[in-house]
N, C-alpha and C positions, 0 to 999 in steps of 0.2 A: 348308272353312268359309271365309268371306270375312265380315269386316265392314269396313263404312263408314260411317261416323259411327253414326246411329242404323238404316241396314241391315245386316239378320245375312241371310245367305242358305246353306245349309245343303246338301249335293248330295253321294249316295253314287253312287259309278261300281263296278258290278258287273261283273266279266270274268270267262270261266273260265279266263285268263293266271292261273299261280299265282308267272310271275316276278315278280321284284324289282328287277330290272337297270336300266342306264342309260335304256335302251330306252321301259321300260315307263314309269318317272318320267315322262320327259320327253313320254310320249303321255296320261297321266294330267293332267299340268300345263296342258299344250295346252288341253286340255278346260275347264281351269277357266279357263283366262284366254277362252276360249271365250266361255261362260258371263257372266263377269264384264264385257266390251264388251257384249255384250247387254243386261246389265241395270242395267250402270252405266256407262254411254259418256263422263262427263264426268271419271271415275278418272284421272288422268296418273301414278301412282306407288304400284307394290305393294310391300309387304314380304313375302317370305316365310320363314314360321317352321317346318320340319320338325319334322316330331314322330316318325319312324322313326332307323335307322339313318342316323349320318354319312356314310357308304360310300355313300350313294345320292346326296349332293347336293355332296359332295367330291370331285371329279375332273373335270379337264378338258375329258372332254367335255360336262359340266354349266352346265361358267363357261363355254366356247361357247354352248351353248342358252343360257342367261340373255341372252345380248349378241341372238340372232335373237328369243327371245321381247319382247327391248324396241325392234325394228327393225318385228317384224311388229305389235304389237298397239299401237304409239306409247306408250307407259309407259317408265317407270324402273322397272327392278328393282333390292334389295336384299334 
């Protein structure tokens, strides 16, 4: 789910991955920032709020990914 200001834009990603791993977040996440350059190009800074387990966005090699997802897509992450 992504809002900005008054856009909601709303996108389920169906796999038959039933992992949960570092892996699979960070190809999930991919996708929404994907998505979200697409249809809001003018965005310079996401927040993101997890709504699963801590274990999926607590570890290091996560706080990596966060640094290349804000190198590849020009944004700030928090």
């Amino acid at each position: 789910m992504v809002w900005h200001r008054d856009t909601v834009i709303s996108k389920v990603i169906v796999s038959d991955s039933r992992e949960h791993d570092k892996n699979t977040v960070a190809t999930f996440t991919t996708k929404v920032f994907e998505v979200l350059r697409t249809m809001l190009p003018q965005v310079t800074a996401v927040n993101i709020w997890p709504d699963g387990p801590s274990s999926q966005f607590k570890n290091k090699f996560l706080f990596s990914f966060i640094n290349k997802l804000q190198h590849r897509f020009t944004v700030s992450v928090t």
